[in-house]
N, C-alpha and C positions, 0 to 999 in steps of 0.2 A: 685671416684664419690661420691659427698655428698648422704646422706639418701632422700633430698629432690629430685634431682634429680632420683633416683632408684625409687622412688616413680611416679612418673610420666613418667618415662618407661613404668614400670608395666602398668598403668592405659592406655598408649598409646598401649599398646601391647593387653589388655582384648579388646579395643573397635573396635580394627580390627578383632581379632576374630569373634566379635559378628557381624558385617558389612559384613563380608565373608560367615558368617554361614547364617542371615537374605536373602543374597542374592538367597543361593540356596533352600529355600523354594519353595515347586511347586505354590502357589498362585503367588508370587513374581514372576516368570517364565511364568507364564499363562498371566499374565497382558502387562509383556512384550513383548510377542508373541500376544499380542490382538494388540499391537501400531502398531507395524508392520504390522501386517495385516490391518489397517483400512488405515494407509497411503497408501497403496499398492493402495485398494478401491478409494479411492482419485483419484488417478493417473489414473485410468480404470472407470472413471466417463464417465456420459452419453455426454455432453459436449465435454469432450477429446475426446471423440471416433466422433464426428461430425467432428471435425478439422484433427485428425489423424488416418493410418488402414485404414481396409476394408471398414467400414462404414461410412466413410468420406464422405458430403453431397458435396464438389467440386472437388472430384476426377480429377486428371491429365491421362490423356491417354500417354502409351510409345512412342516413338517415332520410327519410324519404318527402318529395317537396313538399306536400304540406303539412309534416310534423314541423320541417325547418320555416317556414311560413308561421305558423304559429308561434315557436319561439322564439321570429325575430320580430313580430309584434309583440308577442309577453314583454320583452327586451327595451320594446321604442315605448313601451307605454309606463313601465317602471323606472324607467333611466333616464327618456330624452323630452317624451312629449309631458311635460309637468306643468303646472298650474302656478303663475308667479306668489299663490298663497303656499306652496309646498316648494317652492326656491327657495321665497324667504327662510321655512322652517328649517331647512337641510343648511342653511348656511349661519341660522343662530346657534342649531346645534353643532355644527363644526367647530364655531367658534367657542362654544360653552362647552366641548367634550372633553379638557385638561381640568375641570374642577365638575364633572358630573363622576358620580361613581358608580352609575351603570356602567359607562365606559372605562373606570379604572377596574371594576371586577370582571370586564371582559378580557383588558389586558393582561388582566395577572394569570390566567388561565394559559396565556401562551409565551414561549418562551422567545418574548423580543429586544426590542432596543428599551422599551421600557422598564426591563428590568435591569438597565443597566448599572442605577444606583444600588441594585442589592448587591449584585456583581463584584460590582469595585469595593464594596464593605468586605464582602468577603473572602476577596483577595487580596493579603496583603502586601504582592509583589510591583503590584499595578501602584505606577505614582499618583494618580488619580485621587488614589482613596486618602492621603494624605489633605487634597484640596476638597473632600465633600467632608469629612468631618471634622475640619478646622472653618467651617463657615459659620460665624457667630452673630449675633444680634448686636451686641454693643456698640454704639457709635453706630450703626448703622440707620440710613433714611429708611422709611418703610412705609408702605400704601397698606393700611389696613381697612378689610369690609366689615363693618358694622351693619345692623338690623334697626331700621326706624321703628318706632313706633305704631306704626302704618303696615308693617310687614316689606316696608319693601328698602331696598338694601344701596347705602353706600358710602366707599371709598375715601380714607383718610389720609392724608401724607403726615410724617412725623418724623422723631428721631427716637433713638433707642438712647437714652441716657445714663440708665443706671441700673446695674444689678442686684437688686436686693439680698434674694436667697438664692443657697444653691450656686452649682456653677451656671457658664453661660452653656446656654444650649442643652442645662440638662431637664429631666421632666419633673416640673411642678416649679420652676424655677420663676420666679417672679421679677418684673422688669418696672425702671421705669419710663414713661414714653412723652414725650411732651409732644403734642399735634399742632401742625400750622394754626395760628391765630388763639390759642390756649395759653394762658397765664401759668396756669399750675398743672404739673404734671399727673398722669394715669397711673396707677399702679395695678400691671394684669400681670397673672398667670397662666396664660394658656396662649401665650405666644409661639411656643412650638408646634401645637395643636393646631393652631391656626393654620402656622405655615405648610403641613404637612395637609391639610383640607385645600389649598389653593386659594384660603379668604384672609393670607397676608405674604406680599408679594417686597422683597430688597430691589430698592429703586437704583442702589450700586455694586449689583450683581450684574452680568453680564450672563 
């Protein structure tokens, strides 16, 4: 170690001393124990004590045992004690609730994480919004739901090959798709419509 370096040890070494020894002065101690006490005061203010405590100016009364008795069986009989036929239901709805629009007219009513695609459209500071409105169909694989015959519904895998009209991703823009095990390609427009319904899903989205 150079002489300069041992030098500035040294000097690093006295001024912690002197930092450690300053601290345990009793003024130093006094002052500190003054902060804390006055934030304490703070916190036990006349105010406080209106909204919270004993002295609270809109006290709630408890509720008395057999109101609470009844609402924790209303509780145990809506919530825990269920029927494995209203399991099943509560958990095909969980899972169908991203493409039911009960649940999406519920959502738009409040103001949450699911709005966060309108958010980021309409901020144009957030980097985000550059990756939601460059997300394009072309070359892309895609799971699309289709409606049998029978009424009842499923599930295509494909690629997006070719854009016919319009730009990609704009409305009314026509595609074309070629589906696993298909010779000749589809030609639809309402691939954006789709996707914004939840009955076409990018299998290389993340």
């Amino acid at each position: 170690m150079s002489s300069n370096h041992d030098k500035l040890y040294q000097q690093r070494k006295q001024c912690i001393a002197k930092n450690n020894k300053s601290k345990d002065k009793k003024e130093i101690k006094e002052r500190r124990w003054k902060r804390k006490v006055s934030s304490l005061n703070e916190c036990n203010s006349i105010s406080a004590k209106r909204h919270y405590g004993k002295e609270s100016m809109q006290t709630e009364s408890d509720v008395s045992e057999e109101e609470l008795t009844k609402l924790k069986n209303k509780f145990q009989k809506n919530n825990i004690e269920l029927t494995t036929s209203e399991i099943i239901k509560i958990e095909k709805d969980t899972k169908m609730q991203v493409c039911s629009k009960k649940w999406k007219d519920e959502r738009r009513k409040r103001f949450t994480a699911s709005n966060l695609g309108n958010i980021l459209k309409e901020n144009p500071i957030l980097k985000t919004r550059r990756k939601c409105s460059q997300l394009k169909f072309l070359g892309r694989r895609i799971s699309h739901e289709w409606i049998e015959e029978d009424n009842s519904s499923k599930w295509y895998s494909g690629t997006v090959t070719a854009v016919l009209t319009e730009l990609d991703r704009a409305d009314g823009a026509e595609y074309e798709v070629l589906y696993d095990g298909d010779d000749e390609p589809h030609i639809l427009h309402y691939l954006l419509e789709d996707y914004r319904s939840c009955s076409l899903k990018c299998l290389d989205v993340l």
